[in-house]
Backbone and ligand atoms as CSV (ligand in chain L), in Angstrom:
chain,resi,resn,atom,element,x,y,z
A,1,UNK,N,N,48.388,72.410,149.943
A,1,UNK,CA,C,48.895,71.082,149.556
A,1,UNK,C,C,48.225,70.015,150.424
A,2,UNK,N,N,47.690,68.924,149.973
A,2,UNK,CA,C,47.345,67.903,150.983
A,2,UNK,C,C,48.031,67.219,150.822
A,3,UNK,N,N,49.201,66.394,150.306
A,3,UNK,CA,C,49.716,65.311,150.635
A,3,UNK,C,C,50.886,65.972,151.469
A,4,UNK,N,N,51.474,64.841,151.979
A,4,UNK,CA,C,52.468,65.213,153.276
A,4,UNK,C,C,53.456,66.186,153.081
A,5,UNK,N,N,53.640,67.065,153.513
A,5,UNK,CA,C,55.003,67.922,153.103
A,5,UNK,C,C,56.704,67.434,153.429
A,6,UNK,N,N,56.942,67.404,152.370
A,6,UNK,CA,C,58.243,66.657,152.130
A,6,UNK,C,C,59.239,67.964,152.538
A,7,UNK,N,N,58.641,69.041,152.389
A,7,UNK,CA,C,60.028,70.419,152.547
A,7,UNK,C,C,59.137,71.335,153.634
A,8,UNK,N,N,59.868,71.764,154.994
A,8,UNK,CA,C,59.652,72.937,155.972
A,8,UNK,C,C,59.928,74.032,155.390
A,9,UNK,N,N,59.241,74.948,154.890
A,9,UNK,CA,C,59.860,76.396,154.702
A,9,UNK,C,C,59.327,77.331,156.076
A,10,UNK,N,N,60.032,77.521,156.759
A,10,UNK,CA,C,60.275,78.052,158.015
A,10,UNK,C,C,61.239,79.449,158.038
A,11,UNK,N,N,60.749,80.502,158.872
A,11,UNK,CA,C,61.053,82.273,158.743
A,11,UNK,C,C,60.928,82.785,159.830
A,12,UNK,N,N,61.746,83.212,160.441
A,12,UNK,CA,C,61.390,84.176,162.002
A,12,UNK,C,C,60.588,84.894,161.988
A,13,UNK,N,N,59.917,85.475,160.851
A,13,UNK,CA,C,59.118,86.577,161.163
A,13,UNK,C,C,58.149,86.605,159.907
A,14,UNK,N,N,57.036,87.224,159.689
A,14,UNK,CA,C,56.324,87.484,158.580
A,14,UNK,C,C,56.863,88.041,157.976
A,15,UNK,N,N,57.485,89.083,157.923
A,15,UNK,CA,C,58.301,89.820,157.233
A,15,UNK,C,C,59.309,89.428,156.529
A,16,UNK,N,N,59.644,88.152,157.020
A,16,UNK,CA,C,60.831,87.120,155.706
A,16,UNK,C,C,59.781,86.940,154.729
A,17,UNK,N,N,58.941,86.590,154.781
A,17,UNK,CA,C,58.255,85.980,153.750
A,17,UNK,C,C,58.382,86.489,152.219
A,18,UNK,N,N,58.806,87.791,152.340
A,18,UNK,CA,C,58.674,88.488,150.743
A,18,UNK,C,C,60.112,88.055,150.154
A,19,UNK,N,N,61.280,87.073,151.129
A,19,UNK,CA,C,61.781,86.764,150.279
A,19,UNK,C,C,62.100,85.710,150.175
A,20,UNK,N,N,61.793,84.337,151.403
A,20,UNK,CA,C,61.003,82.930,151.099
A,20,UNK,C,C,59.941,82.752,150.345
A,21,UNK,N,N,59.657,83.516,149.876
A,21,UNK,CA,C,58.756,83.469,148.526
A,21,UNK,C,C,58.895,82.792,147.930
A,22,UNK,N,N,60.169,83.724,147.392
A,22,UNK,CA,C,60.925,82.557,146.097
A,22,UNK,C,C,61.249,81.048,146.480
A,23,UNK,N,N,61.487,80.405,147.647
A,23,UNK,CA,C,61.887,79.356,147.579
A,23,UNK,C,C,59.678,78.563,147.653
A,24,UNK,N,N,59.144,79.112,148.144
A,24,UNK,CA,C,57.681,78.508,147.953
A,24,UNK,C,C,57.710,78.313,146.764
A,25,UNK,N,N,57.751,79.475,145.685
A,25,UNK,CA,C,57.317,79.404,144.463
A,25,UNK,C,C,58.285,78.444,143.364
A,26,UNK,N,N,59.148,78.113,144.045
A,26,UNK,CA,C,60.024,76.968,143.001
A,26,UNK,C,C,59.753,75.268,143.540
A,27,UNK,N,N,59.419,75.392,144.807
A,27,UNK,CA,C,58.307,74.500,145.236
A,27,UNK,C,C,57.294,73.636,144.698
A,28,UNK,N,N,56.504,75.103,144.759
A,28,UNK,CA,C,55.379,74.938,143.877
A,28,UNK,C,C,55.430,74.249,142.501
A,29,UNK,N,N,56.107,75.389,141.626
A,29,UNK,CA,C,56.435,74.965,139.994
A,29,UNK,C,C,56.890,73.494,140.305
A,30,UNK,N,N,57.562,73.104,141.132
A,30,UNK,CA,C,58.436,71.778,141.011
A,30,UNK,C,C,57.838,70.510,141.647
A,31,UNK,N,N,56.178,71.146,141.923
A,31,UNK,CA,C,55.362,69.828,142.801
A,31,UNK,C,C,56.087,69.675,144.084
A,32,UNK,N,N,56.672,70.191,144.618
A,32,UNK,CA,C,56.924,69.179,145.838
A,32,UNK,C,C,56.223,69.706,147.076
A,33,UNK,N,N,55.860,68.784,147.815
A,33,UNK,CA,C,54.668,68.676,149.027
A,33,UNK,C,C,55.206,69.250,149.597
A,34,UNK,N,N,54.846,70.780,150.684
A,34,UNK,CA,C,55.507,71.897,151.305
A,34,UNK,C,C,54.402,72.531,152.632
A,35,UNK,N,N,55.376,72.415,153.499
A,35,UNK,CA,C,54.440,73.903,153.927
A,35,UNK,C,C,55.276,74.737,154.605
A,36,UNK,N,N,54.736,76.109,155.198
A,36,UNK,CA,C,55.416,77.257,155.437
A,36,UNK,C,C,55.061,77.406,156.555
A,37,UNK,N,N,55.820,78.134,157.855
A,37,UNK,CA,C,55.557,78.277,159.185
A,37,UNK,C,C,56.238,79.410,159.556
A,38,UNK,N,N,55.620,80.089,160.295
A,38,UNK,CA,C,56.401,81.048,161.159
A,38,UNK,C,C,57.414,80.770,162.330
A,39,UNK,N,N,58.280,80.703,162.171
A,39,UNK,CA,C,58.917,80.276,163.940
A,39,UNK,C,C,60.454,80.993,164.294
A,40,UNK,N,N,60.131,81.504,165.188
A,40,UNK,CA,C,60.739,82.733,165.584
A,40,UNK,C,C,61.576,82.032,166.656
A,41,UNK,N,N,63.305,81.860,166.507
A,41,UNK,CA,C,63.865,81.226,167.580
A,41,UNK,C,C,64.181,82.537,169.122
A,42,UNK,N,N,63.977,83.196,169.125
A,42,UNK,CA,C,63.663,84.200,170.178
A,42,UNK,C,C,62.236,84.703,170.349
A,43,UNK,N,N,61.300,84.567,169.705
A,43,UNK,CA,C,60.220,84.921,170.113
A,43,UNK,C,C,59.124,83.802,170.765
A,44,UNK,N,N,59.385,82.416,170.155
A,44,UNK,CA,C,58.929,81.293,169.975
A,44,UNK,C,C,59.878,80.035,170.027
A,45,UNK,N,N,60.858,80.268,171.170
A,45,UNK,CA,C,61.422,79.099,171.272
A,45,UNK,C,C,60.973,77.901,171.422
A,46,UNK,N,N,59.976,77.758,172.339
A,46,UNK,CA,C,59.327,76.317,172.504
A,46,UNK,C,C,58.735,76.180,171.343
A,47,UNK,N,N,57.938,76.952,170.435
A,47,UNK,CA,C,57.372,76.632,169.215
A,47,UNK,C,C,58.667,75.815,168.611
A,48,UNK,N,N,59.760,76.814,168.493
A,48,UNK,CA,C,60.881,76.160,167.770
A,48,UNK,C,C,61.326,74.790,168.149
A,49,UNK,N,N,61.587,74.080,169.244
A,49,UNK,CA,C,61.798,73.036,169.706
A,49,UNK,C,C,60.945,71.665,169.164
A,50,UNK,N,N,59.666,72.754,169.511
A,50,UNK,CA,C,58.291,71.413,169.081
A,50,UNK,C,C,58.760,71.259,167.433
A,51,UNK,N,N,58.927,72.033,166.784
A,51,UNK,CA,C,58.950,72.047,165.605
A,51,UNK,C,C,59.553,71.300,164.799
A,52,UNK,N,N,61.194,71.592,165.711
A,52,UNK,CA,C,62.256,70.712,165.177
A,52,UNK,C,C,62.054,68.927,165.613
A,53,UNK,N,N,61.729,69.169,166.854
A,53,UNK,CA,C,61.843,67.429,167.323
A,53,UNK,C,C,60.610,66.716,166.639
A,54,UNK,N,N,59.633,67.420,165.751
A,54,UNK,CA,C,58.534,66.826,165.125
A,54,UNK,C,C,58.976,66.245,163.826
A,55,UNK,N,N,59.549,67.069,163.349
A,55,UNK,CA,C,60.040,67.096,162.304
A,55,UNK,C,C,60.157,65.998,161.444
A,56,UNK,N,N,60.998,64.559,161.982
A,56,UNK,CA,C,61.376,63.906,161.294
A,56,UNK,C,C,60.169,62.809,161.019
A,57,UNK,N,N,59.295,62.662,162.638
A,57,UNK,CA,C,58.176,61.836,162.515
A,57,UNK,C,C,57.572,62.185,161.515
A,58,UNK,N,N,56.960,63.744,161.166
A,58,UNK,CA,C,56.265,63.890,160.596
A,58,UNK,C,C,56.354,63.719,158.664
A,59,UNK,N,N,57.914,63.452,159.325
A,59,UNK,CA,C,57.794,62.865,157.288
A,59,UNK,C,C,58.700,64.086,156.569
A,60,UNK,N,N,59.035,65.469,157.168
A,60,UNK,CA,C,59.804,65.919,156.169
A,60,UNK,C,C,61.639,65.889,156.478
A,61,UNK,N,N,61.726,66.017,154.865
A,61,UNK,CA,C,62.793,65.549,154.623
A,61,UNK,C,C,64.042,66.537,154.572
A,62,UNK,N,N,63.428,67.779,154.221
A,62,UNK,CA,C,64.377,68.809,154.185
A,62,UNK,C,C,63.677,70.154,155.083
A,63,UNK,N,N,64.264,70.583,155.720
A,63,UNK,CA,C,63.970,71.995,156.334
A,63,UNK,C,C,64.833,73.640,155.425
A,64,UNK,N,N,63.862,73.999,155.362
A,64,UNK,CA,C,64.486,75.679,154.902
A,64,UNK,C,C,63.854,76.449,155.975
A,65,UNK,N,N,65.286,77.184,156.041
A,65,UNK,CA,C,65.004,78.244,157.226
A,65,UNK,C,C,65.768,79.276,156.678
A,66,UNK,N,N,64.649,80.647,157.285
A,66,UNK,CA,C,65.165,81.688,156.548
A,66,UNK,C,C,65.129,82.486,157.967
A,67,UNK,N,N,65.791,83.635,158.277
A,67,UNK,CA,C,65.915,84.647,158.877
A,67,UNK,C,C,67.134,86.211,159.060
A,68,UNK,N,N,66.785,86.980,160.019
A,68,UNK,CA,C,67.352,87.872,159.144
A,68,UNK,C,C,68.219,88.281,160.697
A,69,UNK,N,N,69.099,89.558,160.789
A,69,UNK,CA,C,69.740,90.084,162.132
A,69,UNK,C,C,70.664,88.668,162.599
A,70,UNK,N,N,70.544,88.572,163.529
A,70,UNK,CA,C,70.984,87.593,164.462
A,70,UNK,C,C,70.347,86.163,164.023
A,71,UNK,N,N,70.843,85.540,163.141
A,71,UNK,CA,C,69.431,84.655,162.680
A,71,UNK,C,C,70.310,83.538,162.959
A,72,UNK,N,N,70.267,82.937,164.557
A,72,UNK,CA,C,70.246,82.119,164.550
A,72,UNK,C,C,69.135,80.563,164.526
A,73,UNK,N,N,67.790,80.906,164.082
A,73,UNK,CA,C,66.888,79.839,163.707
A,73,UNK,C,C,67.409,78.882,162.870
A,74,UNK,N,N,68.124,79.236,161.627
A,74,UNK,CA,C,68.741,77.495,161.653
A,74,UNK,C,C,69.867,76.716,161.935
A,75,UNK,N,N,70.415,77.571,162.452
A,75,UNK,CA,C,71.355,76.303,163.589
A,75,UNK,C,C,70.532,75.641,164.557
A,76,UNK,N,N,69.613,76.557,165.157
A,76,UNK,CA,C,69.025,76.300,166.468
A,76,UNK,C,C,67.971,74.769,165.965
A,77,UNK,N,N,67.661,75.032,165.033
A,77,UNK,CA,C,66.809,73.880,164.085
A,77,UNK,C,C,67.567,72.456,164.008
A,78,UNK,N,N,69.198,72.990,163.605
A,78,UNK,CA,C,69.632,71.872,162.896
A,78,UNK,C,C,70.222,71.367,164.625
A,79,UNK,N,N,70.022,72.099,165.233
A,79,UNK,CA,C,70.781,71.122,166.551
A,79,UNK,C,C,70.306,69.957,167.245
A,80,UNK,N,N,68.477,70.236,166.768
A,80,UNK,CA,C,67.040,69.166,167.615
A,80,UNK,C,C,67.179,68.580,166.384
A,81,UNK,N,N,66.977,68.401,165.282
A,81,UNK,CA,C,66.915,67.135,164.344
A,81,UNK,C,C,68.253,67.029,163.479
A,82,UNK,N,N,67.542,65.949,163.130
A,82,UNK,CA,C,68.784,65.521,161.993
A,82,UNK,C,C,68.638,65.550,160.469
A,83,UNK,N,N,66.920,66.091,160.300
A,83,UNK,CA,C,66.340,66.627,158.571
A,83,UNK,C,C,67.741,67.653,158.597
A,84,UNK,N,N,68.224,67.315,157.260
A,84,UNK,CA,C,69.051,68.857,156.883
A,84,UNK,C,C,68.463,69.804,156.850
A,85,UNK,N,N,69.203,71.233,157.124
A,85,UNK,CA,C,68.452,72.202,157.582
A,85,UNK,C,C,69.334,73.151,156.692
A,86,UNK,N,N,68.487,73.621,155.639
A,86,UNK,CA,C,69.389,74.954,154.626
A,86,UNK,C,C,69.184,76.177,155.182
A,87,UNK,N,N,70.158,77.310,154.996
A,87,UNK,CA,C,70.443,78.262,155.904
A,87,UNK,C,C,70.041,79.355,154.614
A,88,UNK,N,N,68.739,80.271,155.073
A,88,UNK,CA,C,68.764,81.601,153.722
A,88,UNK,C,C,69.010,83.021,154.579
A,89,UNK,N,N,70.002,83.398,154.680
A,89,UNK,CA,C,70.177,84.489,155.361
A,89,UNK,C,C,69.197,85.420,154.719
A,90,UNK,N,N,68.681,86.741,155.506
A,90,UNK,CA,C,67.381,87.147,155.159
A,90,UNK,C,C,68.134,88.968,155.706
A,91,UNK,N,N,68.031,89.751,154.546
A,91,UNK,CA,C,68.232,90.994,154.955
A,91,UNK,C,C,67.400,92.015,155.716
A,92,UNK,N,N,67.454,92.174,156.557
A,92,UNK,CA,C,66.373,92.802,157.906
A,92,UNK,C,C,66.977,94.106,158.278
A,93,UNK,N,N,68.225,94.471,158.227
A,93,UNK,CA,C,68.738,95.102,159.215
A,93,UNK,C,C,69.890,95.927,158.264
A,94,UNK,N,N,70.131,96.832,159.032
A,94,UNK,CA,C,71.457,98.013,158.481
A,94,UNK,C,C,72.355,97.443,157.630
A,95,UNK,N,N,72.781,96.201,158.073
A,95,UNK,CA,C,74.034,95.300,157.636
A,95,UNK,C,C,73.647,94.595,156.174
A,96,UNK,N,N,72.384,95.024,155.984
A,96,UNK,CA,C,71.985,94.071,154.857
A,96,UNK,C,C,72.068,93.081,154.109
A,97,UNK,N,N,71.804,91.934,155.429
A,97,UNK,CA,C,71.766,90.660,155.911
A,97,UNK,C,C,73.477,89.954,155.432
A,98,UNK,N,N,74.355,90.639,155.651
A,98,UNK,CA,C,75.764,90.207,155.805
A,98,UNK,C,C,75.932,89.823,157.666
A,99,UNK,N,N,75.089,89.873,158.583
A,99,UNK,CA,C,74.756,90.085,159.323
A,99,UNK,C,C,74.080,87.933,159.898
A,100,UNK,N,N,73.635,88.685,158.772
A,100,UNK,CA,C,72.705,87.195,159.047
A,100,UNK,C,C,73.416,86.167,158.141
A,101,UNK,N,N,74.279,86.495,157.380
A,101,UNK,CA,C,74.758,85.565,156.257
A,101,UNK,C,C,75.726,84.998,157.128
A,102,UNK,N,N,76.458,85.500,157.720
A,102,UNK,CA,C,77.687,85.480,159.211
A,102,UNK,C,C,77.199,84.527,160.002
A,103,UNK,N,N,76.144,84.847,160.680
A,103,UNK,CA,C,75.140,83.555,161.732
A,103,UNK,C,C,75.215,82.542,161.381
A,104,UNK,N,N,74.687,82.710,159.968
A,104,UNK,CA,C,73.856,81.131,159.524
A,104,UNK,C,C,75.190,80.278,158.965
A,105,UNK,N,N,76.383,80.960,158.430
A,105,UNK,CA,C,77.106,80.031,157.751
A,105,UNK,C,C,78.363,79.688,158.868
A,106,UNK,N,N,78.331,80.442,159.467
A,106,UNK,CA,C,79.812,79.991,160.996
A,106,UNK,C,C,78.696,79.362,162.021
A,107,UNK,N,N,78.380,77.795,161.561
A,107,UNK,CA,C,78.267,76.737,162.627
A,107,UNK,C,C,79.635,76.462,162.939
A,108,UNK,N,N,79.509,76.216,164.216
A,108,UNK,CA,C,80.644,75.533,164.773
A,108,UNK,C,C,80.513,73.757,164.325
A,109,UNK,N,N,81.358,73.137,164.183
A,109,UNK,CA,C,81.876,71.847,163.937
A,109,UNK,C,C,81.357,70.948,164.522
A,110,UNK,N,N,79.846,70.355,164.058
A,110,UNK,CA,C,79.160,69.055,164.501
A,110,UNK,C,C,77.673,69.329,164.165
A,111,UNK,N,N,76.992,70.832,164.196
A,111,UNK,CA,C,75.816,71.060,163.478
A,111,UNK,C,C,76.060,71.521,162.020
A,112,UNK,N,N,75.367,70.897,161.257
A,112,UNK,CA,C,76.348,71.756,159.694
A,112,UNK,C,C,74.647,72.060,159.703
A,113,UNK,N,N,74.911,73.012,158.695
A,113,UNK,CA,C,73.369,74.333,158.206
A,113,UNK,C,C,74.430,74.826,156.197
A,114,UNK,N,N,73.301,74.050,155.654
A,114,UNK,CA,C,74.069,74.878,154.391
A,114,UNK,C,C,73.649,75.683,154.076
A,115,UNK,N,N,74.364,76.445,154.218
A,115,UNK,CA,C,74.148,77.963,153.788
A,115,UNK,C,C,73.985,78.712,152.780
A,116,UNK,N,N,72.873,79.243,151.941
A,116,UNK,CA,C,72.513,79.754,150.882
A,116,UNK,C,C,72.803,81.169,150.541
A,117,UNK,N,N,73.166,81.519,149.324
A,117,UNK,CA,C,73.082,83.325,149.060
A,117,UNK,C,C,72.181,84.230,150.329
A,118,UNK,N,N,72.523,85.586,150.376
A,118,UNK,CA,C,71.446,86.471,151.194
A,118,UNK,C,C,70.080,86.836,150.158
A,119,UNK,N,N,69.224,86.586,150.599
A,119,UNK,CA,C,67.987,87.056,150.051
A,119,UNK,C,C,67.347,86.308,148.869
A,120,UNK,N,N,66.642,86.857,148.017
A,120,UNK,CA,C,65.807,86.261,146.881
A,120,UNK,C,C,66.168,84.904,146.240
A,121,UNK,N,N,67.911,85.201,145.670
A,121,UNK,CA,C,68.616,83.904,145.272
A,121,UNK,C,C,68.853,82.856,145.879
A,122,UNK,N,N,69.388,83.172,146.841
A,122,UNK,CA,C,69.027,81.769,148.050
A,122,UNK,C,C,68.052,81.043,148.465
A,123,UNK,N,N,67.363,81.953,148.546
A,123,UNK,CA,C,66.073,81.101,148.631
A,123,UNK,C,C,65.124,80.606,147.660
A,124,UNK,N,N,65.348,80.934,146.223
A,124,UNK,CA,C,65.111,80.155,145.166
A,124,UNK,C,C,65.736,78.827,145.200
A,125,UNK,N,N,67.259,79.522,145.377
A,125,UNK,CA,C,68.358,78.161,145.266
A,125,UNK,C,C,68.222,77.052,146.539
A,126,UNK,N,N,67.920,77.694,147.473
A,126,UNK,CA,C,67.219,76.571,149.043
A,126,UNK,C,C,66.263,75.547,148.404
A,127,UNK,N,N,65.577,75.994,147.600
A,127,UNK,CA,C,64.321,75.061,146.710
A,127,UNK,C,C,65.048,74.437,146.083
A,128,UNK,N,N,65.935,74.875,145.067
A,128,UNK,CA,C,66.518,73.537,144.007
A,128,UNK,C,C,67.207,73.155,144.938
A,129,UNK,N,N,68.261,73.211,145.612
A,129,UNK,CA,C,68.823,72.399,146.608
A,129,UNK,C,C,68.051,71.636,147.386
A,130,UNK,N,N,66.636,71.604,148.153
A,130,UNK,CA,C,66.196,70.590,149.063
A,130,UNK,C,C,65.220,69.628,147.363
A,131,UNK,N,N,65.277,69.937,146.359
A,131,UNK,CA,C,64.538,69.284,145.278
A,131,UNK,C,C,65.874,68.553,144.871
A,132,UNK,N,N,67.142,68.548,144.817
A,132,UNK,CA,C,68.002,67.889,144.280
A,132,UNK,C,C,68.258,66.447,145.242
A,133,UNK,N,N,67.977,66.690,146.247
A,133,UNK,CA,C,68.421,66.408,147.783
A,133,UNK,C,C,67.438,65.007,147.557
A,134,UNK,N,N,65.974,65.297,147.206
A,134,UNK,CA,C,64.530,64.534,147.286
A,134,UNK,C,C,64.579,63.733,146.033
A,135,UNK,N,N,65.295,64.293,145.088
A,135,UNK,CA,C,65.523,63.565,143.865
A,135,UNK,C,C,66.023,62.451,143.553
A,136,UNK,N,N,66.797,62.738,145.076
A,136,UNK,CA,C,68.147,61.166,144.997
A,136,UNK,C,C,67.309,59.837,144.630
A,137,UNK,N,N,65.869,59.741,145.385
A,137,UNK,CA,C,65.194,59.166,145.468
A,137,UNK,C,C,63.757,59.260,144.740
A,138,UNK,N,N,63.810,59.849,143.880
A,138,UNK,CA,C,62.460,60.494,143.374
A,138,UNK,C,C,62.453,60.777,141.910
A,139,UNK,N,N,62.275,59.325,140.726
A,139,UNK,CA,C,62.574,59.678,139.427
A,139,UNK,C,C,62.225,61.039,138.862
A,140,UNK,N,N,60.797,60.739,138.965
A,140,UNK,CA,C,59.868,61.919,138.195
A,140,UNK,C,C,60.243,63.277,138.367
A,141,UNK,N,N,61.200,63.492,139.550
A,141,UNK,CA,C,60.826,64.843,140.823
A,141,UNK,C,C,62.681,65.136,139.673
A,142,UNK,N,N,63.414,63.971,139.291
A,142,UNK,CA,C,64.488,64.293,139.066
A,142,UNK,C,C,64.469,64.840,137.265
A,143,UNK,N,N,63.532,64.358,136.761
A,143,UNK,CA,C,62.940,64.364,135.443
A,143,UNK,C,C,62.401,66.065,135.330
A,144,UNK,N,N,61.536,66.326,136.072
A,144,UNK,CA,C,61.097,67.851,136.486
A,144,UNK,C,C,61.978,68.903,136.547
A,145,UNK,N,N,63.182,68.258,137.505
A,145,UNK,CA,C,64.406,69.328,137.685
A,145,UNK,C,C,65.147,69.343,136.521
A,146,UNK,N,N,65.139,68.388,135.896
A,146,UNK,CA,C,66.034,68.215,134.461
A,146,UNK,C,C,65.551,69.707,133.212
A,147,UNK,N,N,64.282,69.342,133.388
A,147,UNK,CA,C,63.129,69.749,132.723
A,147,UNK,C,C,63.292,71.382,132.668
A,148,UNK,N,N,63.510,71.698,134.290
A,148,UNK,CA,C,63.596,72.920,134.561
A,148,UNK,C,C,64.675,73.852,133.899
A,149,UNK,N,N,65.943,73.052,134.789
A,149,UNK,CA,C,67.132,73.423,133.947
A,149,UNK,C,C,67.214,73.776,132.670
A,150,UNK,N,N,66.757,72.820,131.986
A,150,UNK,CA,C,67.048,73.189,130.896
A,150,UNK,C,C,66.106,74.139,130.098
A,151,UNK,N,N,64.855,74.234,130.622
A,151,UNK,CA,C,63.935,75.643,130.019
A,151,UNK,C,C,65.368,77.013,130.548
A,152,UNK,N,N,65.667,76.722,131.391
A,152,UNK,CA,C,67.031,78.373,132.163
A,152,UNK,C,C,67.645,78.138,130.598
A,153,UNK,N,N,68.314,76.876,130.381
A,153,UNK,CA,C,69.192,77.052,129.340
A,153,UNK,C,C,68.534,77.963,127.868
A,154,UNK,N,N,67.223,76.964,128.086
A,154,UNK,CA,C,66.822,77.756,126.253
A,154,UNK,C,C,66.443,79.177,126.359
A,155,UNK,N,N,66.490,79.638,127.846
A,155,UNK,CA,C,66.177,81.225,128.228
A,155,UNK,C,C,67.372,81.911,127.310
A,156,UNK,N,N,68.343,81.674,127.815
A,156,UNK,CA,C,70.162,82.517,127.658
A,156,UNK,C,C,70.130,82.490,126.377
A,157,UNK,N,N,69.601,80.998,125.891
A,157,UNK,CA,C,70.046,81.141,124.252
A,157,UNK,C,C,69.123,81.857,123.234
A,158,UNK,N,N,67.816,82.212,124.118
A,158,UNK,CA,C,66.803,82.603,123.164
A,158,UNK,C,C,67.034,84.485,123.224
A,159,UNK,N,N,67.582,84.864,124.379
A,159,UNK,CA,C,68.082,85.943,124.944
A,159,UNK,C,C,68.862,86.935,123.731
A,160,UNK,N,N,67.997,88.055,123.748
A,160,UNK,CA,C,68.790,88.920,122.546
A,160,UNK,C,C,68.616,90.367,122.968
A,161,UNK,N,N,70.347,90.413,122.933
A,161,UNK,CA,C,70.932,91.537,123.275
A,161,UNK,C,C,70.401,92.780,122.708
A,162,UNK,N,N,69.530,94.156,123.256
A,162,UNK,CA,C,69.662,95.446,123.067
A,162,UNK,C,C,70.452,96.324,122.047
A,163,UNK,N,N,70.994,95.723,121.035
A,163,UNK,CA,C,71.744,96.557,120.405
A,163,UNK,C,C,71.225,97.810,119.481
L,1,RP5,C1,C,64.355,88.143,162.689
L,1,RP5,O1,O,64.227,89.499,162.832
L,1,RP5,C2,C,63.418,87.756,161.585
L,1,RP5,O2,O,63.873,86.620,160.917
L,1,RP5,C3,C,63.397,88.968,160.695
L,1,RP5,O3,O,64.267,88.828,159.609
L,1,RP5,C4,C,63.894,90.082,161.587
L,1,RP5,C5,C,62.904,91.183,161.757
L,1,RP5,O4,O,61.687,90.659,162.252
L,1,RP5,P1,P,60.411,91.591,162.419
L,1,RP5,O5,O,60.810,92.703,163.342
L,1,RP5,O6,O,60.050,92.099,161.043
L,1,RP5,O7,O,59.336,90.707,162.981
L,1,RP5,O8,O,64.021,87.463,163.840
């Protein structure tokens, strides 16, 4: 993308990526200016810090953060800025990411992190959520999402049952 990225899609590990995918790829379909980063709030804290306190200079508007186990990366995000910061719990571990769904959605009272489904759906839905968010302000971007929606709708209705 060259114009400025309006959305952080941000992941503790490479290994999120297969299911921040989905929120890139609704991104994508939906035009909006993006980019993706690795940042690991235990492996790469100072990365994480720089990241967050850049954040707002640099123009984006929404942060997605995905991680998995102990995933506290987006609280830790939403505590240095004030971009909203959506929460995709990311299944990593035994608990299969109920684990991480726990982390990300029990902020304590003054950082809020909204918190998305565990895995694939959430992080589709992290995309229409930071695109609804950008829309407030953004005819065309709201015209697109309209657009979208309603191709889902003529899906269900075009949809024929196995009998
Ligand atoms: C978390 O640990 C990451 O977000 C990831 O979900 C999980 C496993 O990371 P790797 O061991 O695959 O790097 O920090």
């Amino acid at each position: 993308m060259t114009q400025t990225p309006l959305v952080g899609v941000v992941m503790g590990s490479k290994s999120d990526y297969e299911v921040l995918q989905a929120a890139v790829d609704l991104l994508k379909e939906l035009a909006i200016p993006f980019e993706a980063r690795i940042v690991s709030a235990h492996r790469t804290p100072d990365w994480l810090f720089q990241y967050a306190e850049e954040a707002e200079q640099r123009g984006l508007r929404v942060i997605i953060a995905g991680a998995g186990g102990a995933a506290h990366l987006p609280g830790m995000l939403a505590a240095k800025t004030l971009v909203p910061v959506l929460g995709v719990p990311v299944p990593a571990t035994m608990l299969n990411g109920i684990d991480s769904l726990l982390s990300i959605v029990q902020m304590p009272k003054g950082v809020p992190v909204g918190t998305l489904a565990i895995g694939k759906p959430g992080a589709a839905n992290a995309a229409l959520f930071a695109a609804e968010i950008l829309a407030a302000h953004d005819a065309d971007l709201r015209v697109r999402l309209r657009e979208w929606r309603a191709a889902r709708t003529q899906e269900v209705m075009a949809a024929e049952l196995p009998l």
